[in-house]
C-alpha positions in Angstrom: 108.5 -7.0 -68.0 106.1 -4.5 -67.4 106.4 -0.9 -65.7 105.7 -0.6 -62.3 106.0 1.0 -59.3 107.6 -0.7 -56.0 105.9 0.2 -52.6 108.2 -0.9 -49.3 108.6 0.6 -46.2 111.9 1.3 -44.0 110.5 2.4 -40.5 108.6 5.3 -41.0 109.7 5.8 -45.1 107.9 4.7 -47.5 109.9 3.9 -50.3 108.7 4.4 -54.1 110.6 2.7 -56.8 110.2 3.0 -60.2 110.9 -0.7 -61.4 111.4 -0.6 -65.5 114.7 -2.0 -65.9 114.5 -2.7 -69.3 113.7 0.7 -70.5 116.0 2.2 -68.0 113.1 2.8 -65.5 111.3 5.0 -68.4 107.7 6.5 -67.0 104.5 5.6 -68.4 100.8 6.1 -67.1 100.9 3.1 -65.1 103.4 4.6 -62.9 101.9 7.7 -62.8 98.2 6.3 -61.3 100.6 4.5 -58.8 102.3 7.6 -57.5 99.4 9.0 -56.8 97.6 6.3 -55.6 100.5 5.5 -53.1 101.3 9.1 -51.7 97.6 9.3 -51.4 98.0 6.1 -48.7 100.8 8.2 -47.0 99.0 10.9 -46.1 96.5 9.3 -44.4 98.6 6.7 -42.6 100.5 8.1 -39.4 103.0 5.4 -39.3 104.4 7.4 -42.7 106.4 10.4 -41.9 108.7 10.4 -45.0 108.4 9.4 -49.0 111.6 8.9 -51.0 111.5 7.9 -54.7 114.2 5.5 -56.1 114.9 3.9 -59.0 115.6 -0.1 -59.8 118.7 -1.0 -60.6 122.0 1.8 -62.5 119.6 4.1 -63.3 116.8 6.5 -61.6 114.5 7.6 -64.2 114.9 8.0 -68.5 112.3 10.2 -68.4 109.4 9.2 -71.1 109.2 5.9 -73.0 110.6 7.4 -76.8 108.7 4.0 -78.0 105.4 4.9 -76.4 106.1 8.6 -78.2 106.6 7.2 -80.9 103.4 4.7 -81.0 101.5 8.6 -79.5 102.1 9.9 -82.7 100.0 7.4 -84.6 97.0 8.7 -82.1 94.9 11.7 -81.7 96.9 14.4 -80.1 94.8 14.4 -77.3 95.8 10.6 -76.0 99.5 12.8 -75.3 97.6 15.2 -73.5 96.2 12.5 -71.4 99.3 11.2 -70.5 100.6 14.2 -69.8 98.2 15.4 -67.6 98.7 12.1 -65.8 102.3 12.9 -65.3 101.0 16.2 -64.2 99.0 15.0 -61.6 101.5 12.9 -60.5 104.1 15.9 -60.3 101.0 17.6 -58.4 101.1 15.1 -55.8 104.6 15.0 -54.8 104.1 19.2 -54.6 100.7 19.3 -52.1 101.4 16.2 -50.7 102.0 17.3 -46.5 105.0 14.6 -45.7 108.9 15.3 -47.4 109.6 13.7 -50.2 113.2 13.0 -51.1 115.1 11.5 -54.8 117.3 9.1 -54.8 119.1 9.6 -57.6 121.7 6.8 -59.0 123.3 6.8 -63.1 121.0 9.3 -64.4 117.7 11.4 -64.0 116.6 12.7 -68.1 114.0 14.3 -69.3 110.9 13.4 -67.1 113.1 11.8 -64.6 114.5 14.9 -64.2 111.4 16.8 -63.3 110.3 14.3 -61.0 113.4 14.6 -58.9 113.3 17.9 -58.9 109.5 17.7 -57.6 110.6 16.1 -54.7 111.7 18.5 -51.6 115.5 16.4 -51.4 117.8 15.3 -53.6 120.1 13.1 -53.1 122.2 12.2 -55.6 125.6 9.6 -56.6 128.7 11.8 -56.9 128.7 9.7 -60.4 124.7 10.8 -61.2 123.6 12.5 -64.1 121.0 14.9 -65.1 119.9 15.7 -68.6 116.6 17.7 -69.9 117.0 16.1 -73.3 113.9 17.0 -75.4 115.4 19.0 -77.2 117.8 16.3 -79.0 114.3 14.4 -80.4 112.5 17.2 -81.3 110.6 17.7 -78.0 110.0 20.6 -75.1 110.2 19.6 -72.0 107.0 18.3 -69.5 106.7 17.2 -65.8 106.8 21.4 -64.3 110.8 21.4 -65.5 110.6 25.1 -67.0 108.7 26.1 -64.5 111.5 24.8 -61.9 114.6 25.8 -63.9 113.1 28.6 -64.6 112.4 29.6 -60.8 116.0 28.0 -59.4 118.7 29.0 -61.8 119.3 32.0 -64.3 117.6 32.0 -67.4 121.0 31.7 -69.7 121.9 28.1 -67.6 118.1 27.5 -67.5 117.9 27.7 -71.5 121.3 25.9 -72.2 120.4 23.2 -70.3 117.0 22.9 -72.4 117.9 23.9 -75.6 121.4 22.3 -75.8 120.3 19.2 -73.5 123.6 18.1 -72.5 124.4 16.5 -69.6 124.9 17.9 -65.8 126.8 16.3 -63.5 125.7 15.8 -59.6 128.5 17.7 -58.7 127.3 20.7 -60.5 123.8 20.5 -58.9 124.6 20.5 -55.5 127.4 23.6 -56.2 124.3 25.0 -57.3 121.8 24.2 -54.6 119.4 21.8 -56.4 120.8 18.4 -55.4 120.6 18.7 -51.0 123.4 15.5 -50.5 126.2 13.9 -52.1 126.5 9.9 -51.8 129.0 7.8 -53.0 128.3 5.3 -56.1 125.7 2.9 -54.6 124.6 4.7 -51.3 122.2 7.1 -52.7 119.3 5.1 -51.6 121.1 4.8 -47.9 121.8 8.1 -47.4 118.2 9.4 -48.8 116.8 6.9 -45.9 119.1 8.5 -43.2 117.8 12.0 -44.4 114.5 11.3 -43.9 115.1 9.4 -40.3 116.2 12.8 -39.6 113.1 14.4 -41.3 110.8 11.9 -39.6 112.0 13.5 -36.1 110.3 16.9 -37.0 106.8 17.5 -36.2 104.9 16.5 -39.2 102.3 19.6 -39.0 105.2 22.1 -38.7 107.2 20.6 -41.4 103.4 20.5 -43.7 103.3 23.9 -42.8 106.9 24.6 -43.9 106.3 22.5 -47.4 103.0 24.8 -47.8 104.4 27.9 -47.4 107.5 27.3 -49.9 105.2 26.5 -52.5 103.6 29.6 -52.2 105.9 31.9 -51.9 107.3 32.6 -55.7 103.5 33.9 -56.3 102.7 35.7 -53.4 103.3 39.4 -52.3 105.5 39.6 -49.3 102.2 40.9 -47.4 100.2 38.3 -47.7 103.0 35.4 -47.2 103.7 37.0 -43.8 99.6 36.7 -43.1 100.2 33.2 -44.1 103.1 32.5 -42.0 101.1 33.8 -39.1 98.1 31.9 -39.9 100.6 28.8 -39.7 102.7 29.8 -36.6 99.5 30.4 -34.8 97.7 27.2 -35.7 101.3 25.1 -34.8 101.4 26.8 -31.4 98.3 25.4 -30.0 99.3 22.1 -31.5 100.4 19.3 -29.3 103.7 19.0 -30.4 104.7 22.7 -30.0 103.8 21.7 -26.1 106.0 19.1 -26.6 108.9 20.6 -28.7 108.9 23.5 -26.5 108.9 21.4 -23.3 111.9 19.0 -24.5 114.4 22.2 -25.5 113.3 23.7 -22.2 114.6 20.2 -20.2 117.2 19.8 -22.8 116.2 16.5 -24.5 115.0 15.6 -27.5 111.2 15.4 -28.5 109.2 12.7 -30.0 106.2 14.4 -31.8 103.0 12.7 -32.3 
């Protein structure tokens, strides 16, 4: 069966599921056009508020097809590079894209599959997941912005065990550490990732864009320059609508239903 990428809706989540059973939900370009393709719907449709990313099945994601390696090396160089930078728009996506976007993570998240979750603004993850950056163990470095996020979220001695060694870290062990948001029991990961973003989808959708926007910034920005963006941002969600009505609802002590 070939790889592809599920597209369903629960209220206002759109739910993205990577649907390659037979390769343990392994990535490949088809998926990545798909991604894009699909969070590019999302942000124009209002009905949208939320994206989570699950996979089919025991697993979440194996990360890259090793048989589609393989075949690669038989190419030009550059038809990995294309790939690649497919992946990396892909990755790209999830990152700019104005909506949250939460992984729901069941059996195990490796190599690719592991950057990908850790694209997304959530994780949720089984108490029985697994994550692995496993390049190392077939001769590989790793792809899909994953240096670039271990580098930036743990210290460089757990960051380069983790990719040199590529053993395997338990859920538990991520969300001690901050990366993994939720904890779900073996089989609810999708559930509980869905009641996150319920709870997400009852935020104002420009202040939580403007939240996403400004995280992304902030490892490469002076502390000047953030706080000119964080006013540029404040300013602009003020004379919003829903600032009107957030402001209005905590004043009368209700809750608010942003447009």
């Amino acid at each position: 069966m070939a790889a592809e990428l599920k597209s369903t809706t629960e209220g206002s989540t759109m739910v993205l599921t990577l649907s390659n059973p037979g390769q343990r939900n392994a990535l490949g370009p088809e998926i990545y056009a798909a991604g894009v393709e699909a969070l590019e719907g999302a942000e124009n449709s209002p009905e949208v508020r939320c994206v989570v990313i699950t996979g089919e099945g025991e697993w979440f994601c194996a990360g890259g097809s090793l048989p589609r390696l393989a075949a690669n090396r038989q190419r030009e160089p550059q038809a990995q590079a294309d790939s690649i930078d497919a992946l990396h728009g892909w990755i790209d996506a999830i990152r700019t894209f104005p909506k949250p976007v939460v992984a729901a993570v069941e059996g195990a998240a490796a190599g690719a599959g592991f950057s990908l979750a850790l694209a997304c603004d959530f994780v949720v993850a089984a108490r029985r997941a697994v994550f692995a950056a496993s390049y190392s163990k077939v001769g590989l470095s790793p792809d899909g912005g994953l240096s670039w996020q271990l580098g930036r979220t743990v210290p460089r001695q757990l960051a380069s065990e983790w990719l040199m060694l590529g053993g395997r870290i338990d859920a538990e062990r991520l969300h001690a550490l901050g990366l993994v948001n939720e904890l779900a029991d073996a089989g609810r990961a999708l559930e509980t990732a869905l009641a996150l973003a319920q709870r997400l989808a009852q935020g104002a959708p420009n202040a939580l864009a403007s939240i996403k926007e400004l995280l992304a910034e902030a490892p490469s920005t002076s502390i000047e320059a953030q706080m000119l963006r964080e006013r540029e941002h404040f300013v602009r969600n003020l004379h919003h609508p829903n600032a009107g009505i957030g402001i209005a609802a905590f004043l009368d002590k209700r809750a608010p239903r942003y447009e």
